[in-house]
N, C-alpha and C positions, 0 to 999 in steps of 0.2 A: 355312432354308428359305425360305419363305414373306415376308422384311423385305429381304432386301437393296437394295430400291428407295431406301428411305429415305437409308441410305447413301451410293449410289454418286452421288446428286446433289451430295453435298460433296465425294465421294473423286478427283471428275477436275479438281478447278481447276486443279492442272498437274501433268504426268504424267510421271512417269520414267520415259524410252523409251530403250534403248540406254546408250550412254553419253551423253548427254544429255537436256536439259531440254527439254519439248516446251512452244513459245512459242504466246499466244493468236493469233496471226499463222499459228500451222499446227500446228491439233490432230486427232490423230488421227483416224479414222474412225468409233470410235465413240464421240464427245463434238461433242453438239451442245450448240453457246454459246447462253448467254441473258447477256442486258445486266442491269444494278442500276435502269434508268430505263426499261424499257420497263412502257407501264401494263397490258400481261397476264403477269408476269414468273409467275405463278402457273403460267398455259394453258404457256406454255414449259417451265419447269421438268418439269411433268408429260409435255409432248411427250417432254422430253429424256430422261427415266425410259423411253418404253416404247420411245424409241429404242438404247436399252441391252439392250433384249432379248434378242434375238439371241448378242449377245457376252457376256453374262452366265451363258447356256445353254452356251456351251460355254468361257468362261473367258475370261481376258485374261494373258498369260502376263506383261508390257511392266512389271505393276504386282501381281507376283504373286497375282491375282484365281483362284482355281477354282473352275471350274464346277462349278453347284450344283444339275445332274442326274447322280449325282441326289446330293443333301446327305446328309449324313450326321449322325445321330444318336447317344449311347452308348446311353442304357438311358433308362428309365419305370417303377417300379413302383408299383400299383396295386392297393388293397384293395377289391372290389367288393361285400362283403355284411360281416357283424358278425359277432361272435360268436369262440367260442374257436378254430372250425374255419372263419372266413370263409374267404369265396373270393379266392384275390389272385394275381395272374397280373405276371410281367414282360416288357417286352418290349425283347429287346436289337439289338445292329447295326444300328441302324433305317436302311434306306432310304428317301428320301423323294423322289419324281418330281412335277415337277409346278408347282416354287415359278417357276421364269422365264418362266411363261406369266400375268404380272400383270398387272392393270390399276389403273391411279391415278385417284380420281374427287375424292380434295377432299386441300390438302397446303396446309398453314400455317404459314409459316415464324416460326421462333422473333423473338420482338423484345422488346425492356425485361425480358427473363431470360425469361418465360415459355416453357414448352416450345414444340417443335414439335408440331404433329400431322397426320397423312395414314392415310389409309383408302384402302385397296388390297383390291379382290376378285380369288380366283385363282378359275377356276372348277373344276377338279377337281386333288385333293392325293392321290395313291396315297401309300402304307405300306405295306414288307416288312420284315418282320421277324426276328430266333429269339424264340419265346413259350415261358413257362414259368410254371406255376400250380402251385397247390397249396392245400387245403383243401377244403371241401364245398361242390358246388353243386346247391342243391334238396336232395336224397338221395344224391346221388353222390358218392363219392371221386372229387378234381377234379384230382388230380397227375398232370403230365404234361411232355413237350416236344413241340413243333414249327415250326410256322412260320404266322404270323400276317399276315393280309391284310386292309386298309384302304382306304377310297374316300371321301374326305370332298367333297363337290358344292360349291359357290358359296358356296365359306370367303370372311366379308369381316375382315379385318385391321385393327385403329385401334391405330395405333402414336405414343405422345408422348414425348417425350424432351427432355431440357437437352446442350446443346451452350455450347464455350467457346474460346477463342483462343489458340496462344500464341504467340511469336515465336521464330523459332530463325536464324540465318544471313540477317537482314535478309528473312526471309518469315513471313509469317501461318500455320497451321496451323490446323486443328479437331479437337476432342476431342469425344466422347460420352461424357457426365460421367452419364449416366444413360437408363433407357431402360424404357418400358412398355408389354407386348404386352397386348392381349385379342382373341379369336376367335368366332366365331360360324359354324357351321356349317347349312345349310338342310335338306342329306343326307346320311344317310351309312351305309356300309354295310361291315359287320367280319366276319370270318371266323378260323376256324383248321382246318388240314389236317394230316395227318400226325402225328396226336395221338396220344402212346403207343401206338407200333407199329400204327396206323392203326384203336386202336380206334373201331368205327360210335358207340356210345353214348354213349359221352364226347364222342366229336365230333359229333354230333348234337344232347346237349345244350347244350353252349358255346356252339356256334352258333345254336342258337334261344336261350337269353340274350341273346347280342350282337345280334341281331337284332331283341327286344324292349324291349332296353333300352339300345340305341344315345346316346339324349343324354345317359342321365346316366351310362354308361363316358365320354363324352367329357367332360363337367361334371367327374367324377373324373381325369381328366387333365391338365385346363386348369392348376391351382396347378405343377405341375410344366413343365408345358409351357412357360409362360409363362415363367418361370423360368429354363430350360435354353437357352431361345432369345435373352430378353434379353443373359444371361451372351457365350453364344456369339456374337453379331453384334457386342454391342460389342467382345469380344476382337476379333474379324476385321478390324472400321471402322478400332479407335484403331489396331492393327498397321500398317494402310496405311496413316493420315493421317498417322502421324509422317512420312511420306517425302515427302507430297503436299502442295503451298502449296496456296493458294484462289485464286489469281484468275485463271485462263483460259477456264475454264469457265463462272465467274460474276464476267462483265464489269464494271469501274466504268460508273459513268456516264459521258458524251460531253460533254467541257468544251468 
């Protein structure tokens, strides 16, 4: 969801278009170059993230990229109270809208092994889901299916990770050898409808739970979340960097 910026600044240094190799002499349209010697290579790099916008909202077919509205999730589950009859709800198929409307405010690239890191705020993250609970909430038998709605406000992202080099057919490649998400949320607002044959009082209840106890259902998400997202972005990065060298994108320096 929500990382793919991170990535896609290494994933275009040269791009497999067609049946060929696309030269730093004429790269596509949406890969905007930065130099190795320019003294704001930072302010660039971040330009060239939110210049990927666009094209990341609805894919890049060139470098088999999909579009990541909306992303796709499997599952979450979630124990939200204690006890023998706690309350614990799952929520599967997850939809998620929202992640390619990023922005990059601080991105620090990796040097002498230490990680990188970059903090990216999106400002609104929807969630659709299928939900399914089970156990007691408050007084109530909480068993149920339906469908689970999400809004989280001015999510900000600090993502650090190790990255590594290797050579293949006389080119450089990059690998994400490692990767770590934490979030933070300002607002956010959770819902369920359609809750065992629409019953009002179940649904009624849930939702004022979720309603008053918004940060820490999310606090109980975060370990999983985090997790689920690292795993999946690195799978997607290293898949396309095997294909992709590094240098068209990110210019040498000017001898």
């Amino acid at each position: 969801m929500l990382l793919w910026p991170v990535f896609l600044f290494a994933i275009v240094g040269r791009l497999v278009h067609g049946h060929g190799v696309i030269s730093a002499d004429n790269p596509p349209p949406y890969v905007k170059q930065c130099r190795e010697d320019d003294p704001q290579i930072n302010s660039c790099l971040i330009s060239a993230l939110h210049h990927l916008r666009p094209y990341v909202a609805t894919g890049i077919k060139e470098i088999e990229l999909p579009s990541v509205e909306p992303f796709l999730m499997d599952e979450l589950s979630l124990s939200l109270t204690g006890g023998e009859n706690g309350y614990k709800i799952s929520l599967k198929d997850m939809k998620i809208y929202g992640a390619s409307n990023f922005s990059m405010s601080r991105l620090k690239l990796s040097e002498n092994g230490k990680p990188f890191e970059a903090k990216i705020n999106i400002p609104s993250l929807k969630i659709n889901a299928r939900y399914q609970s089970s156990g007691v909430l408050i007084i109530l038998p909480a068993s149920g299916n339906g469908t689970f709605l999400g809004q989280f406000d001015d999510l900000d992202c600090i993502l650090k990770g190790k990255t590594s080099t290797n050579k293949k057919d006389n080119q450089n490649y990059l690998h994400v050898d490692g990767l770590h998400v934490d979030l933070t949320a300002k607002d956010m607002r959770m819902m369920v409808k359609d809750i065992f044959k629409n019953n009002p009082i179940l649904t009624e209840a849930i939702n004022l739970f979720l309603r008053e106890n918004g940060q820490e259902v999310f606090k109980v998400m975060m370990p999983q979340l985090r997790k689920k997202l690292a795993a999946l972005f690195m799978g997607i990065a290293n898949k396309l960097l095997t294909h992709v060298p590094i240098d068209a994108f990110y210019l040498p320096r000017r001898t």
